[in-house]
N, C-alpha and C positions, 0 to 999 in steps of 0.2 A: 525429445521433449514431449511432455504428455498435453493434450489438447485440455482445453478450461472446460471444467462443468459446467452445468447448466448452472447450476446454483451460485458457482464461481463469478459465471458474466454477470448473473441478476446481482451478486453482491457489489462487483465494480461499478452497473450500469448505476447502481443505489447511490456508490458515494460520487459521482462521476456527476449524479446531478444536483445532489444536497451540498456537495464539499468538492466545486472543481477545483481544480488547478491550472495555474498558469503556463504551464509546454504539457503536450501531450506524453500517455503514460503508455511504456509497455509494457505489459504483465507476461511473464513466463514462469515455469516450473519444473527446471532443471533438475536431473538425476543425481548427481554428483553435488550437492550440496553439502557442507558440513554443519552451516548453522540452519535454522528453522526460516529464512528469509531477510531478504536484503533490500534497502532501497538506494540507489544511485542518481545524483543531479547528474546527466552530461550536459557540456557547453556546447558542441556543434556534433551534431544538430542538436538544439537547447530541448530535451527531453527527459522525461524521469524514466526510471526500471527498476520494475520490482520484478524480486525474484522469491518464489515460495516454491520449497520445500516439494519436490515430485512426491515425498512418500510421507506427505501429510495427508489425512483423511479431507474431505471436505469442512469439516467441523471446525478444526484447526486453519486448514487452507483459507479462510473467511475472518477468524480470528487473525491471523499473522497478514493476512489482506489488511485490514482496521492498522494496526501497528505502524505497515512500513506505509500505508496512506498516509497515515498521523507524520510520520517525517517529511516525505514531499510537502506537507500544505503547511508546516511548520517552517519548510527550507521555502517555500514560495514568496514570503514579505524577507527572509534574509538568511543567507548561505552558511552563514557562521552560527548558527543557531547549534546549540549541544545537541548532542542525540538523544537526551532523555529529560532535559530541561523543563521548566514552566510551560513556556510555548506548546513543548512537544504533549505535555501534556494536557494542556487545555485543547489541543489539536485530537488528542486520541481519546479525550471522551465525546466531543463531537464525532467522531469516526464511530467510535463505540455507541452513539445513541443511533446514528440513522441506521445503523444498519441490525440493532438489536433490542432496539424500544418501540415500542407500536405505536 
């Protein structure tokens, strides 16, 4: 697993204080990936994991950051929520502005 940019941690520390969540999150960036990143709720211990993409640029890596954040804070008021839903989306333009509008 490849260690988080700089730019990487400043974009989580970004949404982490505009847009928490309710369990803490772990962010990784696995080799073996087939899609572009993932976000997972676990129950015990009650945490999120996002996983982006080893062989995304930072560029990207930041973008797909915004995305599976938008799920977690989506899944945070309720579990059954769709993966691309209203929520999700009113979720991922807050995600999308703190971390890309001045």
């Amino acid at each position: 697993m490849v260690k988080l940019s700089k730019r990487l941690r400043q974009a989580i520390e970004t949404l982490s204080e505009a847009l928490p969540l309710t369990a803490p999150v772990k962010i990784t960036r696995p080799k073996n990936m087939d899609e572009w990143g993932s976000c997972e709720k676990l129950e015990s211990p009650d945490r999120f994991i996002i996983r982006i993409n080893q062989r995304l640029t930072d560029d990207y890596a930041i973008s797909i950051l915004a995305h599976e954040w938008a799920h977690a804070r989506a899944w945070t008021d309720d579990p059954a929520i769709p993966n691309h839903g209203p929520e999700w989306g009113i979720a991922y333009s807050r995600c999308y502005r703190a971390l890309f509008e001045p």
